[in-house]
C-alpha positions in Angstrom: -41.0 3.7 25.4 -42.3 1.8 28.7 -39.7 1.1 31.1 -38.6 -2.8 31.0 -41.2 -5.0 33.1 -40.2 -6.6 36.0 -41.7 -9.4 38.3 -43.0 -6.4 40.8 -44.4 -4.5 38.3 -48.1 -4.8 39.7 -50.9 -6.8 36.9 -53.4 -3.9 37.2 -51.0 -1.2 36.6 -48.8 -3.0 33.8 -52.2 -3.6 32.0 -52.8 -0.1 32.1 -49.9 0.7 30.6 -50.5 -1.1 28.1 -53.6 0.7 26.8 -51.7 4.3 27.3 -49.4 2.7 24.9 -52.2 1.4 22.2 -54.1 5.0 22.6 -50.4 6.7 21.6 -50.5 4.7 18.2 -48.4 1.5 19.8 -46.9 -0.5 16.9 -45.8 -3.7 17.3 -41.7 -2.2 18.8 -43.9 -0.2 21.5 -46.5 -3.1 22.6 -43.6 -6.4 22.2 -42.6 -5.1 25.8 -46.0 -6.0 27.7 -46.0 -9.3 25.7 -44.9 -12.6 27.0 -43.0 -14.9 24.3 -46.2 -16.9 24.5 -48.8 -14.7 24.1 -52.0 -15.3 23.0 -55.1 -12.9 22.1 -58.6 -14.4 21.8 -61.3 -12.1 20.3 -64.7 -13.3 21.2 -67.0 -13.2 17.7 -67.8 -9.5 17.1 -69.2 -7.2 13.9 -65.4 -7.3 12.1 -64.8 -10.6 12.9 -67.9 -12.4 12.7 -65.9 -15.9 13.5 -63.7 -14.7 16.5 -60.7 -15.3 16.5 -57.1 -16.6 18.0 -54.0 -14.8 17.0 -50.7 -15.7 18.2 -47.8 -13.2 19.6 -46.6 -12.8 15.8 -50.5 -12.3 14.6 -50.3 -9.6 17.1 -47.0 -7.6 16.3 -47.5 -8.1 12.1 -51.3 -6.7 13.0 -50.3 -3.6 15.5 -47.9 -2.0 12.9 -50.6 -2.4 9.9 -53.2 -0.9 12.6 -52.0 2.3 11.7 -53.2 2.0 8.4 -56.9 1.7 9.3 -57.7 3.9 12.5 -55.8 6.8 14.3 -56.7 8.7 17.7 -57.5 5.5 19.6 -59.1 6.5 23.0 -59.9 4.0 25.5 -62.1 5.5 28.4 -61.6 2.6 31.5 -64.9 2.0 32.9 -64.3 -0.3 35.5 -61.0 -2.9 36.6 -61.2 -5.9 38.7 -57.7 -7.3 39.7 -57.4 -11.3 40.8 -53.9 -12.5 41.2 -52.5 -11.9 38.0 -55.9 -11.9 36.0 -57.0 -8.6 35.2 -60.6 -7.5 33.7 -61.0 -3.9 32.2 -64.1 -2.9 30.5 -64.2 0.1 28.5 -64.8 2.7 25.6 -62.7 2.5 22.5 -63.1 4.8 19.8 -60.8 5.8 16.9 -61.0 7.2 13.7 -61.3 5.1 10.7 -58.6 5.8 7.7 -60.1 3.8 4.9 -63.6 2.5 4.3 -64.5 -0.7 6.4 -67.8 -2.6 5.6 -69.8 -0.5 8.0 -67.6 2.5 8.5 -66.4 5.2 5.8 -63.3 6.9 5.6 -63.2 10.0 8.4 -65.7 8.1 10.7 -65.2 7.0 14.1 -65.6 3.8 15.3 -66.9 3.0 18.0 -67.1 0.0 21.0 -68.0 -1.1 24.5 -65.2 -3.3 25.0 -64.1 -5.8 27.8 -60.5 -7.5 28.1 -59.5 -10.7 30.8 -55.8 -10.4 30.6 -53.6 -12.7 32.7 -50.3 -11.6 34.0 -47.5 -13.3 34.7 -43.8 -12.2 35.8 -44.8 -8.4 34.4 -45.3 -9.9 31.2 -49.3 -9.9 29.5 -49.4 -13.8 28.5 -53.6 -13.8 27.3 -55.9 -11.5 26.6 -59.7 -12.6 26.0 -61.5 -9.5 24.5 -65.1 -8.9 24.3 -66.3 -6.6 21.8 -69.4 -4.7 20.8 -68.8 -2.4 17.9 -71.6 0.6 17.8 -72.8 1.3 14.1 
């Protein structure tokens, strides 16, 4: 369980965090931490979600604890961080292995994507993330 956040907690290093905790199977009790009240996530238009998307902090808990359902073994490999104040940028590798059959993934597969986030950090807390996603097939 990540230790409570604090004002001092640096953006860069709380964002990190963050996707240790996703790659260890984070449902929604491990990730609510990182989360400000507010929290928003925005999900640029991508192959699973040809429209995009805007989920709320609820949208977010409800869909962390179903993730489980549908992959396991997430790995994020960081690429590259840029740190501004409290706006953080990562890009990197996500994989995971699918547990049911998705439109262009069968059960046992692994999924993979290039990935880049713009999170913005407030008080310790993650109040946006904008993520960029482009799913290998």
């Amino acid at each position: 369980m990540p230790e409570t956040s604090s004002p001092q907690t640096l953006p860069l290093d709380r964002v990190l965090e963050f996707f240790r905790v996703l790659e260890s199977g984070g449902g929604a009790a491990a990730i609510r931490p990182f989360l400000a009240d507010s929290f928003v996530l925005v999900e640029a238009p991508h192959l699973l979600a040809p429209e995009g998307s805007t989920r709320t902090l609820a949208d977010v808990l409800t869909g962390a604890d179903q993730s489980a359902e549908v992959v396991a073994d997430q790995k994020f490999v960081i690429r590259r961080t840029t740190c501004e104040g409290g706006r953080v940028a990562v890009e990197a590798d996500w994989s995971a292995m699918v547990l049911m059959d998705l439109r262009y993934w069968d059960r046992g597969e692994v999924i993979r994507a290039r990935t880049s986030s713009v999170f913005e950090v407030s008080g310790g807390l993650i109040v946006s993330q904008d993520s960029y996603d482009c799913y290998f097939r």
